[in-house]
C-alpha positions as CSV (number, residue, x, y, z in Angstrom):
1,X,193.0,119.3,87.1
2,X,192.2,119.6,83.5
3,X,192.9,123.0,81.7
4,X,190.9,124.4,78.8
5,X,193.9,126.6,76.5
6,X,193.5,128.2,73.6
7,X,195.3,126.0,70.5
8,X,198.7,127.8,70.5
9,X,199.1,127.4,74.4
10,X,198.9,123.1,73.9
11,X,202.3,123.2,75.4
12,X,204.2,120.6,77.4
13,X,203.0,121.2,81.7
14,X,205.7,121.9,84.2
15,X,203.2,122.7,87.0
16,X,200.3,123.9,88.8
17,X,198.8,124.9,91.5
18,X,195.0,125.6,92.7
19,X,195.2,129.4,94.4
20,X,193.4,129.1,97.6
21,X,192.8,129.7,101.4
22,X,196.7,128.6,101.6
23,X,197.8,131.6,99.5
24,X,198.1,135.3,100.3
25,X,197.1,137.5,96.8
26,X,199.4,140.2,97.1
27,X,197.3,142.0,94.4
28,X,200.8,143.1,92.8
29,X,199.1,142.4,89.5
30,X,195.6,143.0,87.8
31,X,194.4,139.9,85.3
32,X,192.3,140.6,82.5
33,X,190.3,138.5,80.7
34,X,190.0,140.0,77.3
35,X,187.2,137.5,75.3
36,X,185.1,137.5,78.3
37,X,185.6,141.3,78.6
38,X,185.9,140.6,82.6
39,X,189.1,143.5,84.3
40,X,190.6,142.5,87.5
41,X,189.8,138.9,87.3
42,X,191.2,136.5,90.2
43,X,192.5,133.7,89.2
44,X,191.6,130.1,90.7
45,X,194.0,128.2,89.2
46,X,197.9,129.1,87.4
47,X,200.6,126.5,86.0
48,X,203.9,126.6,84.2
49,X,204.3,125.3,80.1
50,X,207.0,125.3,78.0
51,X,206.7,128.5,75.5
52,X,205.5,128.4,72.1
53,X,207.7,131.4,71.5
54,X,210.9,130.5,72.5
55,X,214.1,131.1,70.2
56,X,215.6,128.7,68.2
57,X,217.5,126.5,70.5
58,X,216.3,128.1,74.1
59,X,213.6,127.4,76.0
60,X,210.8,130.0,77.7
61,X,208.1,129.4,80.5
62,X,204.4,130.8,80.4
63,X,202.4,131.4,83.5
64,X,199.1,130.7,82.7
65,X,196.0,131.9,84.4
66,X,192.8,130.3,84.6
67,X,189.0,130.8,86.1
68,X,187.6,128.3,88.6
69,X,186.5,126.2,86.0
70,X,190.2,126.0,84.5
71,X,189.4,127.9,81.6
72,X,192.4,130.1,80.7
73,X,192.4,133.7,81.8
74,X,195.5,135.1,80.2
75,X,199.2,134.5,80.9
76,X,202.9,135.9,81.1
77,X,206.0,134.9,79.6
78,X,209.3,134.3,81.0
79,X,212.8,133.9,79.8
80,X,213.6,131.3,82.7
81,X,211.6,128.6,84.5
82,X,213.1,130.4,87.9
83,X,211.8,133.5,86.8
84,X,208.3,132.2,86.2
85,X,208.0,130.6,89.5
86,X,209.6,134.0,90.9
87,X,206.6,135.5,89.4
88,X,204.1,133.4,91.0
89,X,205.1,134.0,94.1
90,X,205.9,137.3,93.9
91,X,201.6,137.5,92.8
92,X,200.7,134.6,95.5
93,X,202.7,134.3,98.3
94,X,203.1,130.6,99.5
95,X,202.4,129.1,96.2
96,X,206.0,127.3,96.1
97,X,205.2,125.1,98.5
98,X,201.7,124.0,96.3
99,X,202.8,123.4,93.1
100,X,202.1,120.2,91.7
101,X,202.8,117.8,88.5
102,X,200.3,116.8,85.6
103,X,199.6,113.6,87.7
104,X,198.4,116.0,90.9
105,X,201.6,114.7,92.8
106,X,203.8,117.8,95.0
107,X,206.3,119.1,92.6
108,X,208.4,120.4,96.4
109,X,209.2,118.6,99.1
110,X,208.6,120.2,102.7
111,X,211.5,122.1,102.8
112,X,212.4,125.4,101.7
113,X,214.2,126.0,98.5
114,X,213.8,126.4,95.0
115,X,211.3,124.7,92.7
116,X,213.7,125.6,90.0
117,X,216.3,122.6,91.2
118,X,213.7,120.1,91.8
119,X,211.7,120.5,88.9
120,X,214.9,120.4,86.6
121,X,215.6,117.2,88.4
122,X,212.6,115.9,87.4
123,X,212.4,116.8,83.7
């Protein structure tokens, strides 16, 4: 899937994941989509970067929202990569087990743990 972010967001992927018939929206959250003036937006699409913001020597995650045509909705920041993926799920239930890498390939195996060990592995 190819993403369209606004310039300051151009930030190395972790993940993504299409949200779909496989996902229960817990509607925990509202999304807002500020530019388009759209409230309570659903999202179609979300991923992980590495944050632009991040202090001096530490690293922070952004989960990033986007429409059906993977133009970016808004996003939320997070001190930990754990903590971002806590998020996700916490917002769409099942979405663990669907993320995926920039080449499209499953970031978790068929098992049940923590996409924070694997994708550390991998980076």
């Amino acid at each position: 899937m190819r993403f369209t972010v606004p310039d300051f967001l151009i930030t190395p992927l972790i993940g993504w994941t299409e949200i779909n018939h496989r996902h229960h929206r817990t509607h925990a959250c509202k999304h807002y989509n500020f530019s388009a003036g759209a409230h309570d937006v659903e999202p179609h699409y979300i991923s992980i970067n590495l944050s632009p913001d991040a202090f001096p020597g530490e690293e922070a995650y952004l989960l990033n929202y986007y429409d059906q045509t993977g133009i970016w909705i808004t996003d939320t920041w997070h001190e930990t990569l754990e903590l971002a993926f806590s998020q996700a799920e916490f917002e769409f239930k099942h979405s663990k087990k669907t993320w995926k890498n920039e080449s499209g390939l499953a970031l978790l195996a068929e098992r049940d743990s923590y996409l924070y060990d694997i994708v550390c592995r991998i980076r």
